[in-house]
N, C-alpha and C positions, 0 to 999 in steps of 0.2 A: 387397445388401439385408440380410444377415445383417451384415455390416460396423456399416450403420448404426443395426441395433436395437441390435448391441450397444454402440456410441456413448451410445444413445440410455437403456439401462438404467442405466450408467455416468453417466448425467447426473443422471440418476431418482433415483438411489445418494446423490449429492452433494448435490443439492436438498435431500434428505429430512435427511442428516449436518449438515448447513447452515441448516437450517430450526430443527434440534434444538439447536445452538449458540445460535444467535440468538437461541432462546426463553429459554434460560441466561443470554445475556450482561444480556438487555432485564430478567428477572427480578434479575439481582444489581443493575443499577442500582437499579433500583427498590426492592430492599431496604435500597441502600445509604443513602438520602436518607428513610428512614424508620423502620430499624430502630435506627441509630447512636443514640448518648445523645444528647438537646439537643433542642432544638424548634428543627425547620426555618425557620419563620418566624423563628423569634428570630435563628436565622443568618442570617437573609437583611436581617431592617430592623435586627441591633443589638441591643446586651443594652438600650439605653434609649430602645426603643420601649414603647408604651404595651399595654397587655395587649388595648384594640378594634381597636388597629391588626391584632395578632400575629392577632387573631381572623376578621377581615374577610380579613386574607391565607392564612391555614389554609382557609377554605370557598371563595377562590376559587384555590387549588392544590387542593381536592379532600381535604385533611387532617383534616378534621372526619369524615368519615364512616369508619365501619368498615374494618379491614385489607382483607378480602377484597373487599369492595366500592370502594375506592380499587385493589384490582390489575384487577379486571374492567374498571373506567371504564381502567387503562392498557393495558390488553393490547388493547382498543378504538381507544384512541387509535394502541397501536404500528402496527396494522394499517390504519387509517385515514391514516397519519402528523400528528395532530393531537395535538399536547402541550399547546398551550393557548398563552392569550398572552403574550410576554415579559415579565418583570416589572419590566426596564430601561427598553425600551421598549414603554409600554403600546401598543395598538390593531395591534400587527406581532407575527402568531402565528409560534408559536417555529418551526413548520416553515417557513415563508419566511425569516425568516433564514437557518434551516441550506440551503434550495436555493438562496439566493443565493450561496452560500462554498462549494457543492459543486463548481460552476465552473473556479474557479481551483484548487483542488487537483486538481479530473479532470484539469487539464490538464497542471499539473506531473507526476501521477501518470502518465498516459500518455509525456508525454517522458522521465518516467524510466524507462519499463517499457521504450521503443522502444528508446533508447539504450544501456539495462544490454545490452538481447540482442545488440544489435550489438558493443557492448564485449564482451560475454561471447565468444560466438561468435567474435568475430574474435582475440583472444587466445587461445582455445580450440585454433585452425587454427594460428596462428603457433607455441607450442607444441610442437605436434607435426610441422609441415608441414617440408619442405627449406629454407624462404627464409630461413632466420635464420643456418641454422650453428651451430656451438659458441653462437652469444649465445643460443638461442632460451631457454634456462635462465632467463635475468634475465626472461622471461616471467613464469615461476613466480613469484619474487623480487616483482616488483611487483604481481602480484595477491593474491600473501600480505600483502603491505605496506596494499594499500590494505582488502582484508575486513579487517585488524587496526586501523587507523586507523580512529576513532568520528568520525562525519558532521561532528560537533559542532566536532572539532578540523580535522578535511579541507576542511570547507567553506570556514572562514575565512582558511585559508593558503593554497589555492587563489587563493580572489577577491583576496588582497591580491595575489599572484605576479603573476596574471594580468590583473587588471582595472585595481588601484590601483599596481602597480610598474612595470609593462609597459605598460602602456594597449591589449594585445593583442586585449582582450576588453569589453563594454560592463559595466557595472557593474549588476548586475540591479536594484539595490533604485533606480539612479536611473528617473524617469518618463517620462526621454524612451528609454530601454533601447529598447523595445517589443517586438518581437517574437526581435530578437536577445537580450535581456536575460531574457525567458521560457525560450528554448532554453538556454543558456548556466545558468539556476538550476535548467531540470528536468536539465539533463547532470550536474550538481553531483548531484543526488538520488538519480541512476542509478547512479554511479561506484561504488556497495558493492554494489548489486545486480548490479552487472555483473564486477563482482572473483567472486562466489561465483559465478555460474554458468559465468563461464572455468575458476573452480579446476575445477570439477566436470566440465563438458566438456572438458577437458585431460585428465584422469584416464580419462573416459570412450573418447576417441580412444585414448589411447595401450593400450587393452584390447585394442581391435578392430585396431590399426595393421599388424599381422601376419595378418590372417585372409585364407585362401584367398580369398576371394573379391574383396580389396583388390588381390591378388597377380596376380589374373587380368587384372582390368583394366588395372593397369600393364602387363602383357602384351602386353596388345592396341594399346600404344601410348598411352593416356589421357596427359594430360598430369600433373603432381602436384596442379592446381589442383582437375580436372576430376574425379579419384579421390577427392580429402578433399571437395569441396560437393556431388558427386551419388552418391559411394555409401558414403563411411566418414560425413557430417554426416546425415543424415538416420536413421542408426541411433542417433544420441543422442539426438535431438531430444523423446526421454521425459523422461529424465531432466531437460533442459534448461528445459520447459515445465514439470516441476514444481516445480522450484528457482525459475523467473519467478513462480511462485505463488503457494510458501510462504514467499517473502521479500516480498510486498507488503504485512504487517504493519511489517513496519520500513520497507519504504519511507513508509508512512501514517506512522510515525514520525518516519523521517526532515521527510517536509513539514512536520511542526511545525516544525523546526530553519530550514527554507528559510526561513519564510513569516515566521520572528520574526527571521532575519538581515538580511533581503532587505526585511521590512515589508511583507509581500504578504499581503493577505488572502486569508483563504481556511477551510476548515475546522480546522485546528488553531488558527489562530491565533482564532477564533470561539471553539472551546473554552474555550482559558486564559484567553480574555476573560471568558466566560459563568463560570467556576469561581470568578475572583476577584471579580467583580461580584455572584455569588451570586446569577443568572437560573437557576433551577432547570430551568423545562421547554425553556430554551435548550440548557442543559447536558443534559440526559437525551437529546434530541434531536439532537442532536450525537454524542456520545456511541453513538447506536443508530443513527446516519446512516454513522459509521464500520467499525461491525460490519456491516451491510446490505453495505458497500462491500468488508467483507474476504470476508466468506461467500461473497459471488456469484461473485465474481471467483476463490475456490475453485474453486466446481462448475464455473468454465470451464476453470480450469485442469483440473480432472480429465476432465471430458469431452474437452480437445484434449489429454493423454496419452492417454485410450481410441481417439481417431483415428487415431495415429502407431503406440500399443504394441498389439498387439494379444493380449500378454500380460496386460493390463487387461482386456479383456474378456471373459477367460476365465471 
């Protein structure tokens, strides 16, 4: 019971830090698309639209009316998730667009979250475990290699190796891929997230790798398998879920790089659509569809550290 109030305060904790962000991030949007030099409108149709056009598009983005009263109608809308209609495409409000593109990135986003821990985690064991020997070093070696390789450049020399050289792998961006070609681009997305949390559970194991109570258990006969996955893995497992966390900003980044290599729609690639097209309440909505996604997925991270650490909930 006391376990789980304190879970439960630690979530309380994170909501509230996350809530307070969000309201930050939602607010610089919206200063930015208003306070900058230039008339929005005039970005949006052209310096040689007509002055009734710029006018008729100003009152329906909400621009004609007073600062504070254009942030109240958005802080309205942030909460409602209603930005208005797209300006590309008229009669499709801008939040169905962005939940139709939320989709395919959750999904990439989840196979790269599942995969980084497995990657992480299991280089993390190899590392430090017996199976390797003298090689287990080149452990290190390739997970330093790969956290220092940018997605940007790993991605592409990957899929040439393995897709277009070898024909080992299906080619994600073709359409008949499908489900192999999904795994295979969120694995791609995972591979830096899953470098930083080996580096880090590597570090973390090799702390604890001497601790009495490691020592007992080989004692008692454990096997090496059975000592690092049920009593040396489970004391990282803080650190590990925070690192799964505080790198899903870049993973969110990373999916831009997937979904423009690959041509896969999805929410980044909605963005740079919406930014260059100059769909405003596409962009703003997108834009606060992605911080929505960083924030939460925070206070889960924090509350399954307060599960595991119960140094957290002190």
């Amino acid at each position: 019971m006391k376990r789980a109030r304190g879970v439960a305060i630690a979530f309380g904790h994170s909501v509230l830090s996350c809530t307070a962000v969000m309201l930050i991030l939602a607010t610089a949007v919206f200063l930015a698309l208003r306070l900058l030099p230039g008339d929005p409108a005039a970005l949006v149709l052209g310096d040689e639209s007509s002055a009734q056009d710029r006018a008729v598009l100003r009152a329906k983005l909400g621009l004609d009316a007073s600062l504070p009263v254009q942030y109240a109608y958005f802080l309205r809308g942030l909460l409602t998730f209603d930005f208005g209609e797209s300006i590309r495409k008229p009669g499709i409000m801008a939040g169905a667009r962005v939940a139709s593109a939320l989709l395919p990135t959750t999904e990439l986003a989840v196979i790269g979250v599942a995969f980084g821990a497995v990657f992480g985690i299991t280089a993390a064991l190899l590392a430090n475990g017996p199976w390797l020997g003298a090689k287990k070093r080149w452990v290190n070696r390739v997970l330093v290699m790969v956290a220092a390789t940018p997605l940007l450049a790993l991605a592409p020399t990957l899929t040439f190796a393995l897709a277009v050289r070898t024909h080992l792998l299906p080619l994600p961006g073709d359409p008949d891929a499908g489900l192999s070609g999904l795994l295979f681009a969120g694995s791609l997305l995972g591979l830096p997230l899953g470098a930083h949390a080996g580096r880090i559970g590597a570090a973390a194991l090799s702390d604890i790798a001497d601790k009495p109570f490691l020592r007992v258990a080989r004692a008692k006969g454990a096997s090496h398998l059975s000592v690092w996955l049920r009593h040396a893995l489970p004391c990282v497992m803080g650190p590990l879920v925070t690192v799964l966390g505080t790198q899903l900003g870049a993973l969110l980044g990373g999916a831009v790089v997937i979904e423009r290599l690959f041509e896969r729609k999805g929410l980044g690639t909605l963005m740079i659509e919406a930014y260059f097209t100059r769909d405003l309440p596409v962009l703003e909505a997108s834009i606060c569809a992605s911080g929505l996604l960083f924030v939460v997925t925070q206070a889960i991270a924090g509350a399954l550290h307060a599960a595991v650490d119960p140094r957290v909930r002190a």
